[in-house]
N, CA and C atoms as an extended XYZ file, in Angstrom:
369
Properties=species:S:1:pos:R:3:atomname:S:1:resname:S:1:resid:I:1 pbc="F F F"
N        93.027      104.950      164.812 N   UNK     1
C        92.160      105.859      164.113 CA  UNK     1
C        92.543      105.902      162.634 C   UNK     1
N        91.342      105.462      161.868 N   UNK     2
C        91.890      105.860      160.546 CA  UNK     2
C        91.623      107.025      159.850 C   UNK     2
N        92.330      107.636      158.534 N   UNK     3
C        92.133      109.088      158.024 CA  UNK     3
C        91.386      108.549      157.288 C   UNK     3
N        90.801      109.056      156.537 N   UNK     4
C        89.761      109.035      155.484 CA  UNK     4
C        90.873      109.643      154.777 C   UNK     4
N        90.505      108.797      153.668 N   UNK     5
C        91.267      109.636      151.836 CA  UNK     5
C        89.903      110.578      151.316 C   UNK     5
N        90.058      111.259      150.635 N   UNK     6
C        89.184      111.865      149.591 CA  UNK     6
C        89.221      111.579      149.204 C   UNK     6
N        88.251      111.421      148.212 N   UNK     7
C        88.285      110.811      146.493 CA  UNK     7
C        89.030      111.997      145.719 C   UNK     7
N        88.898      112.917      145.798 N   UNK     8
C        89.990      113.779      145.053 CA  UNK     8
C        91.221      113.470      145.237 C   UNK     8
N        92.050      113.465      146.481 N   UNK     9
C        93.116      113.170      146.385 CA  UNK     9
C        93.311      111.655      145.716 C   UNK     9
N        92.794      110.950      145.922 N   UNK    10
C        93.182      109.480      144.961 CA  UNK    10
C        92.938      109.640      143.444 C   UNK    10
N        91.692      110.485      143.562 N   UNK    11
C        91.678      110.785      141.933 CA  UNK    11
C        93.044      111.226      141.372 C   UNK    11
N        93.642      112.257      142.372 N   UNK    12
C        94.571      113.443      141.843 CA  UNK    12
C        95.924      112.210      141.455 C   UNK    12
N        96.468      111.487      142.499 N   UNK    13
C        96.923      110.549      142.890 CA  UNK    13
C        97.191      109.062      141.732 C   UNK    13
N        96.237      109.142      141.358 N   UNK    14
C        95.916      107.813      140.030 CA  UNK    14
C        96.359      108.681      138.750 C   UNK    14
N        95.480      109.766      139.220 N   UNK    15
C        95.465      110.404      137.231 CA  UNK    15
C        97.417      110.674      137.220 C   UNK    15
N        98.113      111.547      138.326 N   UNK    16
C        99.038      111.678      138.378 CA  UNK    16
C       100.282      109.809      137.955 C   UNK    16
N        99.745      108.984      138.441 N   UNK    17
C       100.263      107.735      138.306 CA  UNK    17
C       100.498      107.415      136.616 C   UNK    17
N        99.000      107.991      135.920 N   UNK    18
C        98.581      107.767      134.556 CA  UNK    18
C        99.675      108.339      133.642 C   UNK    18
N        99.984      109.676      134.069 N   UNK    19
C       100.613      110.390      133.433 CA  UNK    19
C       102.063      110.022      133.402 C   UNK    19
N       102.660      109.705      134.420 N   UNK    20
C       103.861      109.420      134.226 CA  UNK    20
C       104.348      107.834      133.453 C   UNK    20
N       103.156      107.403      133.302 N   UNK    21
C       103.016      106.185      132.274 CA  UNK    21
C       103.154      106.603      131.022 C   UNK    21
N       102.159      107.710      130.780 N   UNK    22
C       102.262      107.736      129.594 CA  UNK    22
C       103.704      108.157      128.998 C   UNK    22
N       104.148      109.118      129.758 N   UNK    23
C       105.259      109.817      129.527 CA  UNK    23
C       106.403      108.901      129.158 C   UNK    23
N       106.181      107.719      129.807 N   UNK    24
C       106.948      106.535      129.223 CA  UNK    24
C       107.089      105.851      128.748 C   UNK    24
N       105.891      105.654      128.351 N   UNK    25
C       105.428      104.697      126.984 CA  UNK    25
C       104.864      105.771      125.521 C   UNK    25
N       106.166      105.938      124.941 N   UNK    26
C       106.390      106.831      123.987 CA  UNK    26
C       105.623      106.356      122.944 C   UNK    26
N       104.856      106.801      122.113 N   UNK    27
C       103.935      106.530      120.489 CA  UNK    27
C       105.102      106.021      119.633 C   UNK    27
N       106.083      106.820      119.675 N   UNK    28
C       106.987      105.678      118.817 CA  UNK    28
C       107.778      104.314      119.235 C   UNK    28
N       106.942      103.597      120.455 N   UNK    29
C       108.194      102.880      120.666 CA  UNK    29
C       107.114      101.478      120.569 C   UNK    29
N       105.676      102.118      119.959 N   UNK    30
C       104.187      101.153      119.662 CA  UNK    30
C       104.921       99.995      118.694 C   UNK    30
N       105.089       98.787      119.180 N   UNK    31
C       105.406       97.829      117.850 CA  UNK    31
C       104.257       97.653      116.489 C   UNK    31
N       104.673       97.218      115.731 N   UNK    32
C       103.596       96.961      114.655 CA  UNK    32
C       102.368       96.003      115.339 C   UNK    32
N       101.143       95.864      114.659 N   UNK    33
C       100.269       95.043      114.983 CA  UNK    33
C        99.323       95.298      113.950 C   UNK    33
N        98.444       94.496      113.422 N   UNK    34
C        97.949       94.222      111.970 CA  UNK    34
C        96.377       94.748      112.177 C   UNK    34
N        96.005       95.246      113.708 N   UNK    35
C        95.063       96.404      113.663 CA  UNK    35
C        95.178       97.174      114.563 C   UNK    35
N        96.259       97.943      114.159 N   UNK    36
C        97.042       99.598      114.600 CA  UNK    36
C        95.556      100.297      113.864 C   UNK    36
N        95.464      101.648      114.329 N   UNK    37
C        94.422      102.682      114.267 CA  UNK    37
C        94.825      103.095      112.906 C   UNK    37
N        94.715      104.287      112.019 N   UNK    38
C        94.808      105.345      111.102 CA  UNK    38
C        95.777      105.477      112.126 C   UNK    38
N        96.466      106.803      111.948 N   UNK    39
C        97.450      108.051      111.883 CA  UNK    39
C        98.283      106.928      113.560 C   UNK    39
N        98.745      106.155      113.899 N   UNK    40
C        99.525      105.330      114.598 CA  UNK    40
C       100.724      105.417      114.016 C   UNK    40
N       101.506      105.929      115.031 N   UNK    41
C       103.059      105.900      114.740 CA  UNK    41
C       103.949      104.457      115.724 C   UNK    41
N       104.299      103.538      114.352 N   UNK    42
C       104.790      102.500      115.434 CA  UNK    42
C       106.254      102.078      115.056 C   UNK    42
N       106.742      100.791      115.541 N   UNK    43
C       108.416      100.469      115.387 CA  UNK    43
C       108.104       99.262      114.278 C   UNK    43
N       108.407       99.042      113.389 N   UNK    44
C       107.964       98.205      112.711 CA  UNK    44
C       109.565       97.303      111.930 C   UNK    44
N       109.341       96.076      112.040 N   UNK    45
C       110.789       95.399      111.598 CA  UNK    45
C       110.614       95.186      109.675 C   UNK    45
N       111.626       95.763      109.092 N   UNK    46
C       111.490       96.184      107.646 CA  UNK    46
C       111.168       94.861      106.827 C   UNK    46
N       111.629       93.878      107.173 N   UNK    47
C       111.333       92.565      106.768 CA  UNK    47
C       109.640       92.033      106.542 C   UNK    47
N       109.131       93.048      107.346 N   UNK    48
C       107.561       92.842      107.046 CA  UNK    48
C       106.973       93.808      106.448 C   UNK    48
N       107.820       94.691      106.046 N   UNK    49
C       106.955       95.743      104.851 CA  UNK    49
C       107.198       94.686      103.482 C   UNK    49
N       105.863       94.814      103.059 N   UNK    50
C       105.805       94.599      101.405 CA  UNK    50
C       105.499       95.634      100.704 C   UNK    50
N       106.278       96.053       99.647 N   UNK    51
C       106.717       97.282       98.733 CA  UNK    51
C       105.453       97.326       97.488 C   UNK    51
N       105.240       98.563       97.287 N   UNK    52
C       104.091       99.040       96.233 CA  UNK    52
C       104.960       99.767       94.841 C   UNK    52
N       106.342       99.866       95.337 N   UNK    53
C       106.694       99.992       94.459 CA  UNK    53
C       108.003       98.770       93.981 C   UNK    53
N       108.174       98.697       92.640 N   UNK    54
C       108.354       97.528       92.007 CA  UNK    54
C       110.253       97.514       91.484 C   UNK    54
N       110.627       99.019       91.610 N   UNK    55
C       112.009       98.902       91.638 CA  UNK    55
C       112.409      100.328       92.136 C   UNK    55
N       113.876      100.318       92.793 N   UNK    56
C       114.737      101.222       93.473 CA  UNK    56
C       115.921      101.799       92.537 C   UNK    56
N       116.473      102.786       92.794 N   UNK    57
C       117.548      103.506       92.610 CA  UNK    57
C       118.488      102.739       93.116 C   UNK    57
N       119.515      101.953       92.750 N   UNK    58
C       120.074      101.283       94.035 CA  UNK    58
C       121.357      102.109       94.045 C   UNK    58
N       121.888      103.039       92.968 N   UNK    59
C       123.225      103.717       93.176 CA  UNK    59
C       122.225      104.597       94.207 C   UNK    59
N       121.925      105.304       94.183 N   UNK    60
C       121.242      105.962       95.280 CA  UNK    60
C       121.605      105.598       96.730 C   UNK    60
N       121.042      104.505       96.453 N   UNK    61
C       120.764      103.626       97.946 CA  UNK    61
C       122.100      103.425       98.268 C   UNK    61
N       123.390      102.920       97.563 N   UNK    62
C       124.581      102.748       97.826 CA  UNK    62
C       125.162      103.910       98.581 C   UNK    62
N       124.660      104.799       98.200 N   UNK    63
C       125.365      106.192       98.528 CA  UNK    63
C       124.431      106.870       99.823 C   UNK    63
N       123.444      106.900       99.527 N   UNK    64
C       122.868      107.014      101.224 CA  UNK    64
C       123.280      106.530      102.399 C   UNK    64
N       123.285      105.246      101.588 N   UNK    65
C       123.555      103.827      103.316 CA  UNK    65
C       124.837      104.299      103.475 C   UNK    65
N       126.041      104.783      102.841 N   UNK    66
C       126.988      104.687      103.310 CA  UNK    66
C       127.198      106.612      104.193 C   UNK    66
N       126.488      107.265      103.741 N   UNK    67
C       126.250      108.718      104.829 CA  UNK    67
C       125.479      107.868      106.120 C   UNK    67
N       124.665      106.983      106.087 N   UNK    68
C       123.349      106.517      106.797 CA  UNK    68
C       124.500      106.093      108.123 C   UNK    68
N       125.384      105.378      107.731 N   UNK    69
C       126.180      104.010      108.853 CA  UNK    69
C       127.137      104.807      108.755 C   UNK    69
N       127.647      106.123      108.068 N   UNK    70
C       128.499      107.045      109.022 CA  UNK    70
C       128.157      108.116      110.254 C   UNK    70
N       126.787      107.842      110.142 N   UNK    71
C       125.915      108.697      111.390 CA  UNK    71
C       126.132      107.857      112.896 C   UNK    71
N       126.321      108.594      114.227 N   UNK    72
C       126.299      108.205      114.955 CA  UNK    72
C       125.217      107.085      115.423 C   UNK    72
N       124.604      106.253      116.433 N   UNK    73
C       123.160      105.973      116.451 CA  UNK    73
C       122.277      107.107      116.928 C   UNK    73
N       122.863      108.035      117.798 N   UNK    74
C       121.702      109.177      118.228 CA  UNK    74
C       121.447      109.682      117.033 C   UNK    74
N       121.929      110.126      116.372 N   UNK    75
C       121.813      110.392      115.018 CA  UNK    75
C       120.977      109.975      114.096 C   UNK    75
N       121.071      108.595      114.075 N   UNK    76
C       120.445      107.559      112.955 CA  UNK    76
C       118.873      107.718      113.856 C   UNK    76
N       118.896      107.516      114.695 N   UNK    77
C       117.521      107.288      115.683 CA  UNK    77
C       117.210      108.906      114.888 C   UNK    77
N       116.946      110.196      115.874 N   UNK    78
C       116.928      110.925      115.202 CA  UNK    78
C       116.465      111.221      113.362 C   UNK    78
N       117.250      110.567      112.888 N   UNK    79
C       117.266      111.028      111.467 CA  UNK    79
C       115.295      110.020      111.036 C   UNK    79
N       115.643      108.802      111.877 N   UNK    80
C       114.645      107.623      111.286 CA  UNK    80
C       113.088      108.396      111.919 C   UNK    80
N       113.376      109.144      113.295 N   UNK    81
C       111.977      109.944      113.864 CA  UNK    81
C       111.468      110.706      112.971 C   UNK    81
N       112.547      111.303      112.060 N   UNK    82
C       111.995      112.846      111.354 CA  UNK    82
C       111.319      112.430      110.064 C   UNK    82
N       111.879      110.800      109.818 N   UNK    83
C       111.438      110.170      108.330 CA  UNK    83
C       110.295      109.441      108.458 C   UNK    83
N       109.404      109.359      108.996 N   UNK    84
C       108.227      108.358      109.099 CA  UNK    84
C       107.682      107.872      108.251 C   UNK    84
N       107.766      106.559      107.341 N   UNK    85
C       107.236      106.226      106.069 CA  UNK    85
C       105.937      106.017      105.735 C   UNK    85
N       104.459      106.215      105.581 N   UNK    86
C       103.876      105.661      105.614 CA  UNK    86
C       103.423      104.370      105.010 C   UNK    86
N       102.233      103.682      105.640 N   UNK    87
C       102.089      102.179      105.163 CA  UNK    87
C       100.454      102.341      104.674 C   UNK    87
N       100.156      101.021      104.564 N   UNK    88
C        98.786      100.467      104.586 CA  UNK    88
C        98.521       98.978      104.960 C   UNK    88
N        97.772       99.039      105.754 N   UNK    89
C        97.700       97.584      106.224 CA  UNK    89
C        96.394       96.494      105.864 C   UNK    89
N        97.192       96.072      104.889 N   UNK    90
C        96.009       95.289      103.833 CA  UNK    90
C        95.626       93.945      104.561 C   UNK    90
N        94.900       93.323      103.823 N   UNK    91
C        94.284       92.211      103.889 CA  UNK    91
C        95.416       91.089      104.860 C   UNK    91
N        94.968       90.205      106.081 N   UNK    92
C        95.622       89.261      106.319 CA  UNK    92
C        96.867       90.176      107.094 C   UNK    92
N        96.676       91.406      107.658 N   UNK    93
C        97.501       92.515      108.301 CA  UNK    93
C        98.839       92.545      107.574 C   UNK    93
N        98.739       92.659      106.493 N   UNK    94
C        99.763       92.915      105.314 CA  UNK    94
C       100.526       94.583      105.952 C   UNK    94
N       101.335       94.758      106.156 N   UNK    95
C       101.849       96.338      105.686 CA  UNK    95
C       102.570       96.565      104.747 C   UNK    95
N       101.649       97.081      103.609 N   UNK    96
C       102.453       98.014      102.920 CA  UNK    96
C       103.191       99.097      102.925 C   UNK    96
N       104.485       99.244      102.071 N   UNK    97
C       105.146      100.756      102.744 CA  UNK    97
C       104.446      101.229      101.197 C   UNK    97
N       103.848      102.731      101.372 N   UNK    98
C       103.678      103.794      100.445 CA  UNK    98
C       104.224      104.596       99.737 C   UNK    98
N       105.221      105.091      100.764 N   UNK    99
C       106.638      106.201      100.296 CA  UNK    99
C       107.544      105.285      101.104 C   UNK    99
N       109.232      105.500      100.975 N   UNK   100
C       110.321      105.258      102.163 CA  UNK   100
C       110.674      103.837      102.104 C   UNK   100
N       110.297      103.441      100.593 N   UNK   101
C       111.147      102.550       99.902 CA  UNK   101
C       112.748      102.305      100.028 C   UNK   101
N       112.827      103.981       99.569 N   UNK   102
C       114.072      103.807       99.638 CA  UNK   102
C       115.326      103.690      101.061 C   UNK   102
N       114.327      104.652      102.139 N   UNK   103
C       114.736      104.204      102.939 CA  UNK   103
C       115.035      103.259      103.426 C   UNK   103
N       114.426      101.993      103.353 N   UNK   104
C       114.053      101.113      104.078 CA  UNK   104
C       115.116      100.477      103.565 C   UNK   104
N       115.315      100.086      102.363 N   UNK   105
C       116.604       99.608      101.707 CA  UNK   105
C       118.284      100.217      102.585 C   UNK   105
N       118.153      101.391      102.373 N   UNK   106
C       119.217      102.078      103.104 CA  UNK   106
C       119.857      101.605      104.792 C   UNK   106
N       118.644      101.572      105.362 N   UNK   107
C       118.793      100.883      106.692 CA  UNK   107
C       119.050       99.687      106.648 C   UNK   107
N       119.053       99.052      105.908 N   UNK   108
C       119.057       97.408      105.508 CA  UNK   108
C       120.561       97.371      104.971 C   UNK   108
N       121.076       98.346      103.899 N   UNK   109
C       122.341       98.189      103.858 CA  UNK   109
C       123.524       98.480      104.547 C   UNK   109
N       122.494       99.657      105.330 N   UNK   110
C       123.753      100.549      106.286 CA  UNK   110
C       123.993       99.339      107.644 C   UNK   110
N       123.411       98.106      107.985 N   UNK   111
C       124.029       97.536      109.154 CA  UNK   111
C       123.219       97.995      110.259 C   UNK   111
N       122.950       98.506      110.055 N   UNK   112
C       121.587       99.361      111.388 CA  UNK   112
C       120.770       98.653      111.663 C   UNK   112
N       119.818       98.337      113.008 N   UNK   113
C       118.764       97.443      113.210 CA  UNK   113
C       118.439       98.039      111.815 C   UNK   113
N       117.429       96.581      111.887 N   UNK   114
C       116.707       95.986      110.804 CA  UNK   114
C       115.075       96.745      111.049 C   UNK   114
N       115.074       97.890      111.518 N   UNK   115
C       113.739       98.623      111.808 CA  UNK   115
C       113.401      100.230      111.314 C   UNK   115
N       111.952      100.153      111.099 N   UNK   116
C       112.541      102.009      110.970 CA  UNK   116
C       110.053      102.605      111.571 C   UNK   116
N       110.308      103.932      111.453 N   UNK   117
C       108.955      104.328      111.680 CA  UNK   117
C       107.967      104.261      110.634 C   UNK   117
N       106.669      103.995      111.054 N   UNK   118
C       106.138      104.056      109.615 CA  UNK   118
C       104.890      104.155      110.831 C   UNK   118
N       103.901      105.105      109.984 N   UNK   119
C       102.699      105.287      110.154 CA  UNK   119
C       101.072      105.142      109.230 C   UNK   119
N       100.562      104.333      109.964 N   UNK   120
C        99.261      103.596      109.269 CA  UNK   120
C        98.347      104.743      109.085 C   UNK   120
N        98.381      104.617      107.755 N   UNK   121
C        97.246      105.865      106.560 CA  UNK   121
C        96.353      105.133      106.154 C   UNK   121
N        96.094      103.621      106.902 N   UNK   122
C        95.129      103.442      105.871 CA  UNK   122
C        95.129      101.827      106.594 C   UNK   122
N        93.957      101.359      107.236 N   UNK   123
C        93.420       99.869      107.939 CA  UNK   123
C        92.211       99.677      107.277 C   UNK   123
């Protein structure tokens, strides 16, 4: 003898399946891609930002990176969530960084993956 399912319960059943997906596939853990939405928060490797601005502070930067790579990594993770740089993703899926220049430098000196957040303001 077979039971019959409801469609509710499979509905309930799937949507419940959905959710614990999502819950795991975190918005920040979206890699870059050259047609990300507007307001997309993704992981992006710094080597492919091209800069809008044309020069840095670098005593600055000396002195950051070295607070930056005395931070634990929960820490550094942390610190890089709260900093989200934004970009623009031009022509030929170019990303530009907008602000977080300087960051980006900082992570680059501090020894830290070679990555940080940045969110698309502008496709």
């Amino acid at each position: 003898m077979q039971i019959p399912i409801r469609k509710s319960f499979f509905s309930a059943l799937v949507l419940s399946w959905l959710l614990v997906v999502a819950v795991a596939v975190r918005a920040d853990e979206v890699p870059y891609s050259p047609d990300l939405p507007t307001n997309t928060v993704c992981l992006v490797q710094i080597a492919q930002l091209h800069p809008t601005q044309f020069a840095l502070g670098l005593k600055e930067v000396e002195e950051r990176a070295e607070k930056f790579k005395a931070l634990k990594e929960a820490k550094r993770e942390a610190y890089l969530h709260k900093h989200i740089a934004p970009i623009a993703i031009g022509p030929g899926g170019i990303p530009y960084i907008l602000d977080g220049q300087h960051l980006a430098r900082i992570v680059l000196e501090s020894g830290a993956k070679p990555e940080m957040y940045v969110e698309v303001k502008q496709n």
